[in-house]
C-alpha positions in Angstrom: 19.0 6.8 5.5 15.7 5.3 3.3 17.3 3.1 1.0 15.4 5.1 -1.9 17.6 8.3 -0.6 20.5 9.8 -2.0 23.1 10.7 0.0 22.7 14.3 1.5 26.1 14.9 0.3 24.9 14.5 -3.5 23.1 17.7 -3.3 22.0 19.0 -6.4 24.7 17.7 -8.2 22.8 14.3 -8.8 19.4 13.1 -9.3 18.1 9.9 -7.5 16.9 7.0 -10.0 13.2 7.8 -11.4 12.5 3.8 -11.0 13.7 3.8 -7.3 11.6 7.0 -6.5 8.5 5.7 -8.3 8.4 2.8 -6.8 8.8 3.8 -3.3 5.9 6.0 -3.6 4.0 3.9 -5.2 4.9 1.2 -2.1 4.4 3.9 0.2 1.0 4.8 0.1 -1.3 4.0 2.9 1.8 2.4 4.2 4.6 3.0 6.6 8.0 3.5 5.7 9.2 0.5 8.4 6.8 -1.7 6.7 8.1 -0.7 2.8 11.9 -1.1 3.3 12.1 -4.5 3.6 9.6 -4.9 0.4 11.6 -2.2 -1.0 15.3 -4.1 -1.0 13.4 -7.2 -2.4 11.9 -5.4 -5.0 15.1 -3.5 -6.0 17.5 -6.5 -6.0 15.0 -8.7 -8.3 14.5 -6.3 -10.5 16.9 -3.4 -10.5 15.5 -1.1 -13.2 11.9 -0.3 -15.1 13.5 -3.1 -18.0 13.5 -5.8 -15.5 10.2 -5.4 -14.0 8.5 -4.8 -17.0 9.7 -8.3 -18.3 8.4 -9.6 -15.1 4.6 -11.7 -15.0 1.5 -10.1 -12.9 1.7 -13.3 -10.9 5.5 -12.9 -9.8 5.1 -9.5 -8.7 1.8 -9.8 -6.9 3.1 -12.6 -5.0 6.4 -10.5 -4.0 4.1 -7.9 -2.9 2.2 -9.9 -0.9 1.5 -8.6 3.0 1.7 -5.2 1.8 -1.6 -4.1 1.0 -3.8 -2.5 -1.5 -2.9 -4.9 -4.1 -4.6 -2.7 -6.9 -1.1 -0.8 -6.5 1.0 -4.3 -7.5 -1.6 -4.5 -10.4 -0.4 -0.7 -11.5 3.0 -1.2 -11.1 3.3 -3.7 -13.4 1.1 -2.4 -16.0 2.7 1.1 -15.4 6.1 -0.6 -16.1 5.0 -2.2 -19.2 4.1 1.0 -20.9 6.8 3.2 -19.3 9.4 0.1 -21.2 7.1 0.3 -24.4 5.8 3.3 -25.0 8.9 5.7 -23.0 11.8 4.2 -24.6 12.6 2.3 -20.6 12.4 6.2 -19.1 10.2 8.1 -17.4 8.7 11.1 -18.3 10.4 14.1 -16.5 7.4 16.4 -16.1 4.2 16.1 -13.6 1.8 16.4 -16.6 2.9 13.1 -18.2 4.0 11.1 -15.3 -0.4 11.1 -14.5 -0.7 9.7 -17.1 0.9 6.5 -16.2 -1.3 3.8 -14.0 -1.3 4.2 -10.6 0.4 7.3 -10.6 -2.1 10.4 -9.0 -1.4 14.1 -8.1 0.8 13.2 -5.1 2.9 10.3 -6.5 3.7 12.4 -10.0 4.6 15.7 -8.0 6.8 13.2 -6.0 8.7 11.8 -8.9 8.5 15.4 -11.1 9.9 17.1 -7.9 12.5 14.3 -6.1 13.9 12.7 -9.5 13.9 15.9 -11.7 13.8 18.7 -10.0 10.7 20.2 -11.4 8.9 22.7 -9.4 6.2 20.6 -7.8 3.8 20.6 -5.0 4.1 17.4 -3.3 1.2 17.3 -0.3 1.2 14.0 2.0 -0.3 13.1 5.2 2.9 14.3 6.8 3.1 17.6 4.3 -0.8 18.4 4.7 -0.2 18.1 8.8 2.8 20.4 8.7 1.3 23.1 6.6 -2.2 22.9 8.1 -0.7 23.4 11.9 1.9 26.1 10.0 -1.3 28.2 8.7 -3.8 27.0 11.5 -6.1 26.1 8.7 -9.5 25.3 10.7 -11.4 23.8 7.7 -12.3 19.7 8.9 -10.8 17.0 6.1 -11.0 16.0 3.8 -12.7 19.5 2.9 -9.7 21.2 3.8 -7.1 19.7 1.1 -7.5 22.1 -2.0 -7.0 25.0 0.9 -3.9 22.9 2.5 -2.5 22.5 -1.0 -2.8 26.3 -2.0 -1.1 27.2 0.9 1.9 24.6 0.5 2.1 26.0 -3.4 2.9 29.7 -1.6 5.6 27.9 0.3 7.2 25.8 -2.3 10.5 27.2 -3.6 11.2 27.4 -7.6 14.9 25.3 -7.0 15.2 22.4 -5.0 11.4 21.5 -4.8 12.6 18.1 -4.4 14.4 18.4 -1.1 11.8 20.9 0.1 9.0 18.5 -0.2 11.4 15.7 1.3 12.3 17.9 4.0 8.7 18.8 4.7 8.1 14.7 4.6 10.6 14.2 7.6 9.2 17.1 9.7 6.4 15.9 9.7 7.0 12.3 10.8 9.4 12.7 13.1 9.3 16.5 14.6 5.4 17.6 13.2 3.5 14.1 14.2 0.7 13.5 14.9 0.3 13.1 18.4 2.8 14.7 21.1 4.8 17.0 18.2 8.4 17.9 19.3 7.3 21.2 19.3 10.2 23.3 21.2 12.5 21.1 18.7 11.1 22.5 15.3 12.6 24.6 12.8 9.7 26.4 11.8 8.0 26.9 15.6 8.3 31.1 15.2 6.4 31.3 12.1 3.9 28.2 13.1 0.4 29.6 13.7 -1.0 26.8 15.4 1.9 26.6 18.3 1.0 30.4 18.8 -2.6 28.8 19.6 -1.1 26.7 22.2 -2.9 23.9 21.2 -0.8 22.6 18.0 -2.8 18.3 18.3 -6.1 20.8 17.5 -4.9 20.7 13.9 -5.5 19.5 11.0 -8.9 19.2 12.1 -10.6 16.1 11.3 -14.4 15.2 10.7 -16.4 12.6 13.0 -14.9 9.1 11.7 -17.5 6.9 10.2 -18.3 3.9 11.8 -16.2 0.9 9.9 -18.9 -2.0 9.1 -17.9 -5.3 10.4 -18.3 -8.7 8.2 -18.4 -12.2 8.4 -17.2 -14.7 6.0 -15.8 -18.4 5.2 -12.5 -19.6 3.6 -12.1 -23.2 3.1 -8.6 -25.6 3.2 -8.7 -28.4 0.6 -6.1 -30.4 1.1 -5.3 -33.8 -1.0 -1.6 -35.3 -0.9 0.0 -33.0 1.5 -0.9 -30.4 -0.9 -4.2 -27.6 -0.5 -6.8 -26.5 -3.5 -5.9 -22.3 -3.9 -7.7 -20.5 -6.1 -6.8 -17.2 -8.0 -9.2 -14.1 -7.3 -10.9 -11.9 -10.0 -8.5 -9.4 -11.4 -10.8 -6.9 -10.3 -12.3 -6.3 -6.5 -10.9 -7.2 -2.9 -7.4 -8.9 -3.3 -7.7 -8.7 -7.0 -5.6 -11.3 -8.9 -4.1 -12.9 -5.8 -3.8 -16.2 -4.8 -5.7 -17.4 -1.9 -8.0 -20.3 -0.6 -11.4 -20.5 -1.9 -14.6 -18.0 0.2 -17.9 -18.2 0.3 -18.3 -14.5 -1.3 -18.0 -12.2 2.0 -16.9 -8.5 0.4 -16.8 -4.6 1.8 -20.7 -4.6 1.4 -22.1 -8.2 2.6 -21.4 -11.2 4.5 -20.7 -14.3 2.6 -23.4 -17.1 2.3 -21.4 -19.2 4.3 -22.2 -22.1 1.8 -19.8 -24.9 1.4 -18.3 -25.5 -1.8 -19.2 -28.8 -2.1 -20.1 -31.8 -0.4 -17.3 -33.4 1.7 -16.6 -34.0 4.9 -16.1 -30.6 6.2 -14.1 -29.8 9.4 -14.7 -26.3 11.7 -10.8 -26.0 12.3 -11.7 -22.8 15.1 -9.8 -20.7 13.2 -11.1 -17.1 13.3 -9.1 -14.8 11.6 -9.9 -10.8 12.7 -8.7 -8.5 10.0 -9.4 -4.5 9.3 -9.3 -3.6 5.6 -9.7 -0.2 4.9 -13.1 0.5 4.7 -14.8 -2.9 6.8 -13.3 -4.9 9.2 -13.5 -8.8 8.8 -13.7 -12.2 11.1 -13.0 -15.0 8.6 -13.2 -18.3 10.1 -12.3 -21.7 8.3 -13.5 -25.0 7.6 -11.3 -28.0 6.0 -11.8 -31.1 4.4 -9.4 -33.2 2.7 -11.0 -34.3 -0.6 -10.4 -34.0 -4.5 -11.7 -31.1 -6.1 -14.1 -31.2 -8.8 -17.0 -29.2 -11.3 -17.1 -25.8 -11.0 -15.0 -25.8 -8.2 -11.7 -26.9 -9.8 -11.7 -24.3 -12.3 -9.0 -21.4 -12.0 -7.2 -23.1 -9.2 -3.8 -25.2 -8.6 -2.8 -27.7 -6.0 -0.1 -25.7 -3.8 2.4 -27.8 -1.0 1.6 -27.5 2.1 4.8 -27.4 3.0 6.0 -24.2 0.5 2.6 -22.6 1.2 4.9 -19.3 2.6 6.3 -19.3 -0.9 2.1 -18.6 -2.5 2.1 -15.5 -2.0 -1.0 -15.3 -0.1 -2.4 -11.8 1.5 -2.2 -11.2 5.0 -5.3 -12.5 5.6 -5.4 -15.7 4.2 -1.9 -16.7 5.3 -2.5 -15.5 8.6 -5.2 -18.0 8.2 -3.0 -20.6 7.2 -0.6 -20.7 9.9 -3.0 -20.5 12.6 -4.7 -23.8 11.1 -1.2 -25.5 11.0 -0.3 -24.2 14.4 -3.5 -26.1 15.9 -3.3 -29.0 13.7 0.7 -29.6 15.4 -1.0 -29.2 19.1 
């Protein structure tokens, strides 16, 4: 069972924590549930309730979050605790229209928490929701075009009691009978009343519009390293990464290159370290270069000398540590 879950045996008869649903939504976003669990459990153990995280700093909780993504979302969490512990009383508000108002929480994620943890009547539309009910109605309309429609027709279906577990119920379904590709059609609870098997062609839906072509960019990171410790920088609150810790770039983002300008003048290395990553919206090769010098000027502003050897324990994105450990591989051949 998801560790965010109540027992099925609960029923009605209890409400899961408002904290643990929140911020399992919140984690699961643009992200699989294998890959939020683990995250998840962390999360939960070092800070067990809306009090505790709210206490927390940015910095602890961005680090904890890193390799998960879409850091805007660790940003929102903590600023969403804050005023949930300030301005709530430590509680959250138990109705969809007040639970947007908190950062980071849109339609979906307060008719998640309105629905799950208080049993409002709410319509709660996912991928996995908006795949069931477009193959249920055989709604032909290409998305994203087709969501108010999708949404309308999961609002007729939605039942006055027990939203919660209808909405959770439609959740599984859809990701493990209703997927994507190769649906367990013959297996499915609602396969009489699905318009889309009676097509025979259930993968046809929900129909999708031509993908746009994902640009590609090029960019530089750099390792400074003095003492058996490396030069990382903190990234602007605000754009790719926000907030996080990472090595200095030369300014590659989701609309340019970067100049591929060094920093300074040193005695640079090309380590051969080309890092492919796919963000969302551009896919990136960052390669690095490495010197082993003092930092100075401009340059050591906003920054801090991290050990090498604790450089797991940074917090760096995905990127940047994949980066890392790709350079230390090599340099141990």
């Amino acid at each position: 069972m998801l560790p965010w879950r109540l027992p099925p045996r609960h029923g009605a008869k209890k409400r899961p924590d408002p904290y643990r649903v929140w911020l399992s939504e919140i984690m699961l976003q643009q992200t699989t549930v294998a890959a939020v669990i683990p995250y998840f459990e962390k999360f939960t153990a070092r800070w067990p309730d809306i009090a505790a995280l709210a206490a927390a700093g940015e910095a602890e909780i961005l680090a904890a979050w890193a390799g998960l993504g879409y850091y805007a979302r660790a940003r929102n969490l903590h600023k969403c605790a804050k005023l949930v512990a300030s301005e709530y009383g430590g509680a959250f508000p138990d109705t969809e229209a007040e639970l947007l108002k908190l950062p980071g929480v849109g339609n979906y994620t307060a008719a998640a928490i309105a629905a799950i943890a208080f049993g409002e009547r709410a319509v709660v539309v996912d991928a996995n929701v908006e795949r069931v009910v477009a193959r249920l109605c055989a709604i032909d309309t290409p998305l994203p075009g087709a969501k108010a429609e999708i949404r309308l027709a999961a609002d007729a279906i939605t039942p006055k009691k027990r939203a919660g577990d209808f909405a959770q119920a439609m959740m599984d379904l859809g990701a493990t009978i209703c997927t994507a590709r190769s649906p367990a059609c013959l297996a499915c609870p609602l396969r009489e009343y699905c318009a889309a098997f009676a097509t025979g062609n259930v993968e046809a839906y929900p129909v999708k519009a031509p993908k746009k072509a994902r640009p590609h960019r090029k960019g530089r990171a750099f390792w400074i390293e003095q003492d058996a410790h490396v030069w990382l920088v903190q990234r602007p609150a605000k754009g790719m990464l926000g907030g996080m810790r990472a090595f200095p770039d030369d300014g590659w983002n989701a609309r340019r290159d970067g100049d591929g300008q060094l920093p300074f003048s040193s005695d640079w290395q090309d380590t051969g370290v080309a890092i492919d990553h796919i963000f969302t919206h551009f896919s990136l090769t960052l390669s690095l270069a490495a010197t082993e010098s003092s930092v100075a000027g401009e340059s050591a502003e906003n920054g801090e000398w991290w050990p090498v050897k604790d450089l797991d324990k940074a917090g760096l994105p995905t990127l940047f540590r994949k980066a890392a450990s790709e350079w230390m591989r090599k340099r141990k051949s």
